[in-house]
Residue frames as qw, qx, qy, qz and C-alpha x, y, z in Angstrom:
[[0.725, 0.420, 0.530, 0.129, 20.26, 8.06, 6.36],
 [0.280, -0.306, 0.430, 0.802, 22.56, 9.49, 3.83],
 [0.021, -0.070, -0.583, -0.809, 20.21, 9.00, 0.88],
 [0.030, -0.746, -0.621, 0.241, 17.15, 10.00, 2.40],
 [0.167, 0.269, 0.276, 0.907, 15.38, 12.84, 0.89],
 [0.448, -0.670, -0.542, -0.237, 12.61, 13.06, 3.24],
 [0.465, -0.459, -0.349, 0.672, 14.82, 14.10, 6.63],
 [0.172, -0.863, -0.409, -0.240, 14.12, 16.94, 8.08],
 [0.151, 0.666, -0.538, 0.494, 17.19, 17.49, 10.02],
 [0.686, -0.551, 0.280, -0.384, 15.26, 15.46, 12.95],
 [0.369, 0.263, -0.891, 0.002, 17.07, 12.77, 14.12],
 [0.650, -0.229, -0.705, -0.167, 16.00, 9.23, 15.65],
 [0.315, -0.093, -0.634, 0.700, 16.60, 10.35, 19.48],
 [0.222, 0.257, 0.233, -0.911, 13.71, 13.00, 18.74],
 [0.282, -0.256, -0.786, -0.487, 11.35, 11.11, 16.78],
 [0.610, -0.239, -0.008, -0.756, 7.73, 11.61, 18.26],
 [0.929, -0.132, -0.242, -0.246, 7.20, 7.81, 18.81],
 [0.712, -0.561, 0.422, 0.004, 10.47, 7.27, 20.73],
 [0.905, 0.132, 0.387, 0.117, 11.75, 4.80, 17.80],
 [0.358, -0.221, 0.497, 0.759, 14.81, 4.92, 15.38],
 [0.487, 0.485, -0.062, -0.723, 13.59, 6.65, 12.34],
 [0.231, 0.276, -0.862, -0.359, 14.36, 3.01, 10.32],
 [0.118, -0.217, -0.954, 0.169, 11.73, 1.25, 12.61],
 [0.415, 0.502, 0.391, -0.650, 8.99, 3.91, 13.04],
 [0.673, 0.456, -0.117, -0.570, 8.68, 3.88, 9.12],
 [0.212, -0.005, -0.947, -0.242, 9.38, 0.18, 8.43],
 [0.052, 0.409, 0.880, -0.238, 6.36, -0.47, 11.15],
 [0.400, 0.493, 0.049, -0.771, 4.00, 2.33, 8.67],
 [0.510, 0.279, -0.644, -0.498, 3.96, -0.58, 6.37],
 [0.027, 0.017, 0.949, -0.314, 3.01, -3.46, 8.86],
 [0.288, 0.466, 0.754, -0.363, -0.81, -2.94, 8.89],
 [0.346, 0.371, 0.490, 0.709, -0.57, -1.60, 5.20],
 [0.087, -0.590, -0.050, -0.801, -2.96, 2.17, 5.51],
 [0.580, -0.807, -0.108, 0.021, -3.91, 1.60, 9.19],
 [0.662, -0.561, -0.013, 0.496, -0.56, 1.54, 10.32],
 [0.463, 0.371, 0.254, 0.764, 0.59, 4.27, 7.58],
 [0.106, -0.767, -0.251, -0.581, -2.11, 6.51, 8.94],
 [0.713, -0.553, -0.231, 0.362, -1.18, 5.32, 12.56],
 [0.684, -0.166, 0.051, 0.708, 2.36, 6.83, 11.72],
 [0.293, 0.441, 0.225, 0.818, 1.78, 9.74, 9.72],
 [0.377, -0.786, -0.204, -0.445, -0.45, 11.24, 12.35],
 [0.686, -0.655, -0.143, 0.281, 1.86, 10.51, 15.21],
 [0.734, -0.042, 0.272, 0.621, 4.81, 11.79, 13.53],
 [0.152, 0.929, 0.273, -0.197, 4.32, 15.70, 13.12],
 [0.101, -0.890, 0.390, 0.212, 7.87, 16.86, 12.65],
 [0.335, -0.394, 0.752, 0.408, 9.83, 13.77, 10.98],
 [0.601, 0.559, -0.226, -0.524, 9.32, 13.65, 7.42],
 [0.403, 0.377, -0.789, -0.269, 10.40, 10.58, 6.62],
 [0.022, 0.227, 0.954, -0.194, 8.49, 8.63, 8.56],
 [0.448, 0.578, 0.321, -0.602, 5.51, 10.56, 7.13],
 [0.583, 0.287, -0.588, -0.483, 6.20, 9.79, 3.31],
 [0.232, 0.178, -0.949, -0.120, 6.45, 6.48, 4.49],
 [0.262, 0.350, 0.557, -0.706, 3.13, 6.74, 6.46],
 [0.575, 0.559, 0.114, -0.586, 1.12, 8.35, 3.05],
 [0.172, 0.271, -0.893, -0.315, 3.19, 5.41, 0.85],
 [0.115, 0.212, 0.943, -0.231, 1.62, 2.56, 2.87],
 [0.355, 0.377, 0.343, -0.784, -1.51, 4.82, 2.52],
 [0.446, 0.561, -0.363, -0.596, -1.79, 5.58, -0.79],
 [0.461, 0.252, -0.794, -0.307, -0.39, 1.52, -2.23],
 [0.006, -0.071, -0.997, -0.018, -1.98, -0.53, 0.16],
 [0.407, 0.492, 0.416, -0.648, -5.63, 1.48, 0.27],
 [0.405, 0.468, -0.398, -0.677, -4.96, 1.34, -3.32],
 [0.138, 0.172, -0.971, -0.094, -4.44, -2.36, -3.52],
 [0.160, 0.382, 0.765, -0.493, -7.65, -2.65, -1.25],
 [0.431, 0.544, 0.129, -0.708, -9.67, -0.47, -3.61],
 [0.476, 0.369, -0.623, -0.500, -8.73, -2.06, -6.81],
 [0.025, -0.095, -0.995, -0.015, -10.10, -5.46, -5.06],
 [0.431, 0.502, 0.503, -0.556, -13.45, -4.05, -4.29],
 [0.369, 0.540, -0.349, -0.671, -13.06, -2.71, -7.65],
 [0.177, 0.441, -0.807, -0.349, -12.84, -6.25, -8.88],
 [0.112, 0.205, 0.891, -0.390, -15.12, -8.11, -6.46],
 [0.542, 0.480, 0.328, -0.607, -18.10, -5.70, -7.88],
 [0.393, 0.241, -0.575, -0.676, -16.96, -6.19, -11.81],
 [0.004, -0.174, 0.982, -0.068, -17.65, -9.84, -10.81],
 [0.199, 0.425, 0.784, -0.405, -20.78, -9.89, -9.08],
 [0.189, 0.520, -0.158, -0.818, -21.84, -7.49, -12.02],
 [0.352, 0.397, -0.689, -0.493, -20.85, -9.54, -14.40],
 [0.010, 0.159, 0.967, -0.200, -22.62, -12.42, -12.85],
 [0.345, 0.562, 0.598, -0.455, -26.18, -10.97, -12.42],
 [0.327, 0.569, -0.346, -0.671, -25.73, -9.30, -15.84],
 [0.207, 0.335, -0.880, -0.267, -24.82, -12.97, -17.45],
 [0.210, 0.124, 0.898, -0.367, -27.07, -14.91, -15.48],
 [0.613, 0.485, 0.467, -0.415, -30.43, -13.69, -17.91],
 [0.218, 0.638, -0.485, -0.557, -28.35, -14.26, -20.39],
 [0.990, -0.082, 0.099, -0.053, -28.62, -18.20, -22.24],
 [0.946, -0.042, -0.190, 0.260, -25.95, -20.11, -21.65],
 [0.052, 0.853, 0.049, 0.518, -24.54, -17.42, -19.71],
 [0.833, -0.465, 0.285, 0.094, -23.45, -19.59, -16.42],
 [0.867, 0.195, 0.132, 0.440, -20.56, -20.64, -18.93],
 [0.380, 0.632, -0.132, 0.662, -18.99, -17.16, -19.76],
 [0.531, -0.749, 0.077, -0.389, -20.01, -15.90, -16.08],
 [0.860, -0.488, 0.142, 0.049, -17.78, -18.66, -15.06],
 [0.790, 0.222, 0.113, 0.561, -15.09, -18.06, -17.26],
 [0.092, 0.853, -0.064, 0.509, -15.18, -14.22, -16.21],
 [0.801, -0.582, -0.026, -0.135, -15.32, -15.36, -12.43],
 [0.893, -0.350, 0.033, 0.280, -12.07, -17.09, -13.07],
 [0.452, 0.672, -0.008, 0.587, -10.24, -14.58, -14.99],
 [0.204, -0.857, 0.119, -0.458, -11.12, -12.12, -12.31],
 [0.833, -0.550, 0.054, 0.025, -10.28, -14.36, -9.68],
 [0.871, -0.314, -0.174, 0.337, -7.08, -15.00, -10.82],
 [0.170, 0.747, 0.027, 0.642, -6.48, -11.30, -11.43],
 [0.442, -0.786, 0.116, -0.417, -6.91, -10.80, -7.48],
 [0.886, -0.277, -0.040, 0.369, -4.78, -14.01, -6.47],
 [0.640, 0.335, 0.039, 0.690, -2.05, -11.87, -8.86],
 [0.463, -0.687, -0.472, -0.303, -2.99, -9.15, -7.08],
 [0.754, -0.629, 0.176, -0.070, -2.96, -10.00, -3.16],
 [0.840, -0.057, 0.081, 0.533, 1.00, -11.73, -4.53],
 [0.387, 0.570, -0.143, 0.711, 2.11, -8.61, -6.06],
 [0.093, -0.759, 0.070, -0.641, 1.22, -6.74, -2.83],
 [0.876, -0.469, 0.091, 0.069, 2.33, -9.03, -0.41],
 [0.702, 0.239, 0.058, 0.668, 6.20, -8.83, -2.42],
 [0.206, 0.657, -0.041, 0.725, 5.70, -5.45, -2.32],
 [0.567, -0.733, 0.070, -0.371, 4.79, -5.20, 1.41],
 [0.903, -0.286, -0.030, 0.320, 7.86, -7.25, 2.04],
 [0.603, 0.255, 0.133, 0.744, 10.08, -5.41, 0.16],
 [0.101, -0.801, -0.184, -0.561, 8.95, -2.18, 1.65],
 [0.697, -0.714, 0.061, -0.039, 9.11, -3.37, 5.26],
 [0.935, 0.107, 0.098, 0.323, 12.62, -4.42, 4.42],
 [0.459, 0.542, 0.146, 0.689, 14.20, -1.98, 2.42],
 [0.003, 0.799, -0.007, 0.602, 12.86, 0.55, 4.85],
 [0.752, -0.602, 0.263, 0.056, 14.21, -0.64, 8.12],
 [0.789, -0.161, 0.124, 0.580, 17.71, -1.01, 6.45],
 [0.006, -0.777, -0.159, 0.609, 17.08, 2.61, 5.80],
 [0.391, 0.084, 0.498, 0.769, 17.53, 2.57, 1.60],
 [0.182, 0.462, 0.190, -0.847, 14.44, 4.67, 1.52],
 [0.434, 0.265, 0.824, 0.250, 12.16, 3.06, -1.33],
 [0.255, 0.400, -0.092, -0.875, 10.59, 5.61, -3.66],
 [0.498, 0.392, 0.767, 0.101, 7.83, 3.40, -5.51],
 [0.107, 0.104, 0.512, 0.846, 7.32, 5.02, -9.06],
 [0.315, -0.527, -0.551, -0.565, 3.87, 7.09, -8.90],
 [0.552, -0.666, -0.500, -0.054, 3.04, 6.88, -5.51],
 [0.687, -0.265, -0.092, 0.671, 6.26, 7.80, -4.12],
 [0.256, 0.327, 0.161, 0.895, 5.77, 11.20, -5.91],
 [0.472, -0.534, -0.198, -0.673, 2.68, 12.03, -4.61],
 [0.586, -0.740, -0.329, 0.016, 3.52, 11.14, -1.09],
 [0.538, 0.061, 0.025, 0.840, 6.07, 13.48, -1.31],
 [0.317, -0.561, -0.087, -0.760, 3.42, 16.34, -1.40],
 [0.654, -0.684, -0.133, -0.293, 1.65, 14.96, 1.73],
 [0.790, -0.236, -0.373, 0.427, 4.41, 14.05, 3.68]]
């Protein structure tokens, strides 16, 4: 990979998993942080397939946290609204707000989990803005 800033010098014949270095870190985005953590822990010695290991980590654990994160405002806001009068109305107009906050969501991170698995198996090396910095330290 020419524009890869992550190599190590190792090349794909020595990769730890056996696998080109385009396919071990396209398949660290397949099972979004399982299969990031899968990779980054098999992969001691090839830095690029570790950033791409603590990416997956980092955006899809994030993606997963910021639904819980949403799933409790909800149920919050529900039991909060619910001694409230006529409080079933706004409760149901939060409900759907949130909801379709998480549809938007589960779409953005399903585009982005395409476009990751993609991009990084034609080896352009994706650098997502934020994350991408900070799996640069762990990688």
């Amino acid at each position: 990979m020419s524009s890869d800033t992550h190599t190590s010098g190792v090349t794909s014949s020595n990769t730890e998993t056996g696998l080109d270095v385009n396919v071990a870190a396209a398949l660290a985005y397949v099972l979004g942080p399982v299969s990031g953590l899968v990779m980054y822990l098999l992969e001691t010695d090839h830095r690029t397939i570790r950033y791409h290991g603590v990416q997956s980590i980092l955006v899809f654990g994030g993606v997963f946290a910021a639904h819980i994160g949403l799933n409790v405002l909800g149920r919050i806001a529900n039991l909060a609204l619910s001694y409230v009068p006529g409080g079933v109305i706004l409760s149901t107009l939060i409900g759907l707000v949130l909801g379709l906050l998480t549809l938007a969501l589960w779409l953005g991170a399903f585009v982005a989990w395409l476009y990751l698995i993609v991009r990084t198996y034609q080896e352009a090396d994706p650098h997502l803005p934020v994350v991408g910095d900070m799996a640069q330290k762990y990688a």
